[in-house]
C-alpha atoms as one frame of an Amber mdcrd trajectory, in Angstrom:
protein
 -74.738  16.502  -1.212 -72.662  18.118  -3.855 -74.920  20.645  -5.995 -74.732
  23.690  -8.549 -76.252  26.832  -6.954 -76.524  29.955  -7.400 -75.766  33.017
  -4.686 -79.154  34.874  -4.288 -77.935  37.379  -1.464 -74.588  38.161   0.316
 -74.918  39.751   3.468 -72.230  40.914   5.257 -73.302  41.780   8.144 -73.773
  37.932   8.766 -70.491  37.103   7.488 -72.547  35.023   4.818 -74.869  33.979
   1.681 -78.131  33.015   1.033 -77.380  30.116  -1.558 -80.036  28.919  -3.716
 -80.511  24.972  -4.206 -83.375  24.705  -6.525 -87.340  24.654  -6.061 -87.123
  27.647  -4.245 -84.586  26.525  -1.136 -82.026  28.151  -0.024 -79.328  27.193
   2.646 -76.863  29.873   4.132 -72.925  30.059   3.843 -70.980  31.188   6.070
 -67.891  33.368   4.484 -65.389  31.530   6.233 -66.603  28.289   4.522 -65.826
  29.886   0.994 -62.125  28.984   0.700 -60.767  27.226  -2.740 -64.046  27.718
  -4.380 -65.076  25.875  -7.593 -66.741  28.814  -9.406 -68.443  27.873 -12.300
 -70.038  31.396 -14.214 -66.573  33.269 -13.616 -62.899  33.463 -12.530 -61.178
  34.751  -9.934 -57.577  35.199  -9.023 -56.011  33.346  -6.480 -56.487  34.388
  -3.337 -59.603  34.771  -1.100 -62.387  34.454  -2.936 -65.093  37.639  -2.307
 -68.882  36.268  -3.289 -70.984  38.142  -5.632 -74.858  38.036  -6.208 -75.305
  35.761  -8.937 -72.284  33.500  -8.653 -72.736  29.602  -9.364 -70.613  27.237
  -6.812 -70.105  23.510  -6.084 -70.674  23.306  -2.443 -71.713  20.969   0.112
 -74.599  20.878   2.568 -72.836  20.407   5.904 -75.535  21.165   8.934 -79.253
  20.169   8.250 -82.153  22.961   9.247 -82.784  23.845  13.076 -86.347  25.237
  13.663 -86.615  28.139  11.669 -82.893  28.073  10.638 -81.591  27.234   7.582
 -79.578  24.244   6.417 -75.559  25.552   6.550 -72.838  24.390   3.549 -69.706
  24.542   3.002 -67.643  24.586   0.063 -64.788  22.550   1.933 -65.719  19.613
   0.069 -65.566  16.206   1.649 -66.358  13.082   1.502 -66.407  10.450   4.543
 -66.905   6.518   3.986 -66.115   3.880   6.584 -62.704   3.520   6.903 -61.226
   7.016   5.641 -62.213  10.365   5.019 -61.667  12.245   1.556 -61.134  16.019
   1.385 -61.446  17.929  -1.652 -58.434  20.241  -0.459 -55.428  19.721   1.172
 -52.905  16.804   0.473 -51.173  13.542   2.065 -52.241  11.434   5.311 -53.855
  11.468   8.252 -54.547   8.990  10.687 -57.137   8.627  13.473 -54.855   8.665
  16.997 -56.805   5.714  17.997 -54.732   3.174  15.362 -51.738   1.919  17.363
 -48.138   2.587  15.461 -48.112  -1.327  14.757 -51.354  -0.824  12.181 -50.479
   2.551  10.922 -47.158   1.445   9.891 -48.901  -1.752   8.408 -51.480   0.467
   6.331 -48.142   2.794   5.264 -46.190  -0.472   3.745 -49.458  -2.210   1.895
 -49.864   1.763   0.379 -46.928   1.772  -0.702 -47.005  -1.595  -2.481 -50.544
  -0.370  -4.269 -49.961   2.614  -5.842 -53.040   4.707  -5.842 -53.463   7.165
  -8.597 -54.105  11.041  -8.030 -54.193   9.923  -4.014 -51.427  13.135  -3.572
 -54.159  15.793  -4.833 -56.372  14.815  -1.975 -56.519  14.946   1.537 -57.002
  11.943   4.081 -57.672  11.065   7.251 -57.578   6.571   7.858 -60.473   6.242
  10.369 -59.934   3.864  13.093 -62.278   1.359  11.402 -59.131   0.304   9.312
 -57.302  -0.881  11.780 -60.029  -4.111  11.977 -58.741  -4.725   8.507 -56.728
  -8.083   8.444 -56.608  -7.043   4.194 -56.195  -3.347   3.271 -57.514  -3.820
  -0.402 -61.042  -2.439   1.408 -59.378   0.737   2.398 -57.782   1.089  -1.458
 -60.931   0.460  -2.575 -62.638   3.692  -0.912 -60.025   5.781  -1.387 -60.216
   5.029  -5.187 -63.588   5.488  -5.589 -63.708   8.781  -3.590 -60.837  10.058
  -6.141 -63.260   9.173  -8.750 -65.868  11.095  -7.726 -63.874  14.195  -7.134
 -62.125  13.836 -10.070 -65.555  13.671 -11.822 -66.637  16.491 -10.222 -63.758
  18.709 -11.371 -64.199  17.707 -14.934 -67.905  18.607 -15.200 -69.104  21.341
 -12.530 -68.531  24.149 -15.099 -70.523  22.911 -17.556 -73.293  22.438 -15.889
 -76.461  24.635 -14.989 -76.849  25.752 -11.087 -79.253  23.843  -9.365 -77.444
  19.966 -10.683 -76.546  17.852  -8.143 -73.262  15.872  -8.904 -73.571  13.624
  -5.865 -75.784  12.474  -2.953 -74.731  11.129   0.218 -76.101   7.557   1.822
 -79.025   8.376   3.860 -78.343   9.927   7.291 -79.188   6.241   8.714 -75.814
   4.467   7.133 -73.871   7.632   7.767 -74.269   7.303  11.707 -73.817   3.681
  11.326 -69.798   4.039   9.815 -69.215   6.526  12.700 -69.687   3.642  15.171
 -66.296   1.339  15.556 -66.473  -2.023  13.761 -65.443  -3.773  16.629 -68.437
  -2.286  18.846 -70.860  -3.688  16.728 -72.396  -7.069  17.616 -75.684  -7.089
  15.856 -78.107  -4.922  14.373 -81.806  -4.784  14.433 -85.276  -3.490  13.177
 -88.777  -4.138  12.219 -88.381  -2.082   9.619 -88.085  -4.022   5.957 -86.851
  -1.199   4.325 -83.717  -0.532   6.725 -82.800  -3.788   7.020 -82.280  -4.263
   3.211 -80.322  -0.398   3.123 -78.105  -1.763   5.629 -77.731  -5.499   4.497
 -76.787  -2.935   0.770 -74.595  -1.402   2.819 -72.878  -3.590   5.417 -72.784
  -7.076   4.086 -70.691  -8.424   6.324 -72.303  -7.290   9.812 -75.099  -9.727
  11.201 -78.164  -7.610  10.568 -81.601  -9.520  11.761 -85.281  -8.152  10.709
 -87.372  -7.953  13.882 -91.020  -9.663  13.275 -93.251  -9.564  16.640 -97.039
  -8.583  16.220 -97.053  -9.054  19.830 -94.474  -6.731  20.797 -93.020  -4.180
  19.072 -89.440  -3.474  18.696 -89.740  -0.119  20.394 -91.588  -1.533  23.092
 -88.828  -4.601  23.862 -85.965  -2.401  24.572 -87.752   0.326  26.094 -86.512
   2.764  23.193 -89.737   5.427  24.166 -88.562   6.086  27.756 -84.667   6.043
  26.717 -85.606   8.833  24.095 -88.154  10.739  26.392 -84.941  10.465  28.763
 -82.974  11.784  26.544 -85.113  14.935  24.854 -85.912  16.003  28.682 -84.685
  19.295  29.732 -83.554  17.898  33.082 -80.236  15.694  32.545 -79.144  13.994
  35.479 -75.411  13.272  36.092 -73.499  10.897  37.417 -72.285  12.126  40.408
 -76.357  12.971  41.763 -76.448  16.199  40.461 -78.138  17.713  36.891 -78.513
  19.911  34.442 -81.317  22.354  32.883 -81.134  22.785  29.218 -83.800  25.042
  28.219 -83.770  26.310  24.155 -84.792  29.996  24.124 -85.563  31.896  20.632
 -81.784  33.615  20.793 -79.968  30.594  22.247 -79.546  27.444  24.439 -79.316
  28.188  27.995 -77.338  25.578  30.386
């Protein structure tokens, strides 16, 4: 989520901010996230940017709360779809070390037959999800509309009032879903109406089946309680017999 806030505290000796999103929430940035800063109430010269009380910044919400700590963002802006990621900063390609030379080279020679405008003031990475691309024009596709939206973003953020947000990620849901490989994906299901039709939205062409059973519920056929209780457990076994403790404490996560 891209938004307009507003610094309400800088505190050094957490080598951070408190940021303020609106309605009274605030999420904390880290100094070392503050690098090529789009500063909206004020200028500052090139170089490292130093934050100041009161200063309004396009940023990004990068880490979601933990118990009693606060969201974290960024202002590394970037934006990740399903077969590339976009970066606000930085400039030319990147591609995932899983894509064999035979498809990179392929996805080099169809870019440079489709000329893609303002791709050169933006950073990206192909994920390895292009690769199960037998036409490229999807790939062009994202990459153009990501351009658009930072391009967009560039034009307006200074004329706006903290607190706006420019733009809002797909829910968490579809955002783990484009992580997975193409190619690992068989099928997905739920019982629940309103997922299926955010990922039929969002993945048209995957095989996507709604799960109706008043007998038995979804959770219940595959066993999804236990595998979860498994997996929240403090005990961990391994593979080779042995396991692990992993016990949260109030100042950290002992192992």
């Amino acid at each position: 989520v891209f938004v307009g806030n507003k610094f309400s505290e800088v505190v050094p000796s957490l080598n951070g901010a408190f940021v303020t999103i609106g309605n009274g929430r605030k999420i904390f940035l880290p100094f070392k996230e503050c690098k090529d800063v789009l500063l909206a109430n004020r200028t500052y010269e090139t170089g490292e940017y130093v934050p100041k009380a009161g200063d309004e910044i396009v940023l990004q919400i990068k880490g979601e709360a933990l118990k009693t700590k606060l969201p974290i963002g960024t202002c590394s802006l970037e934006l990740k779809g399903r077969y590339c990621i976009c970066k606000y900063t930085g400039h030319g390609l990147k591609y995932s070390s899983k894509l064999s030379d035979e498809v990179v080279c392929n996805i080099k020679q169809y870019m440079s037959e489709n000329t893609i405008e303002n791709r050169k003031k933006y950073g990206f990475t192909i994920r390895t999800n292009a690769g199960n691309l037998e036409d490229f024009s999807p790939l062009i596709l994202e990459m153009n509309h990501f351009i658009h939206i930072f391009e967009e973003i560039k034009a307006i953020y200074n004329h706006r009032t903290a607190f706006t947000c420019f733009y809002r990620t797909p829910p968490q849901l579809i955002q783990k879903i484009k992580d997975f490989p193409e190619h690992l994906i068989e099928e997905m299901v739920t019982d629940m109406p309103s997922v299926y039709e955010l990922c039929r939205e969002h993945f048209p062409t995957h095989n996507i089946r709604l799960y109706k059973d008043d007998l038995l519920r979804l959770g219940k056929l595959y066993s999804l309680d236990t595998h979860i209780s498994q997996i929240l457990s403090k005990k961990v076994w391994l593979p080779c017999g042995g396991y692990l403790i992993i016990e949260p404490t109030e100042a950290m996560i002992v192992i």
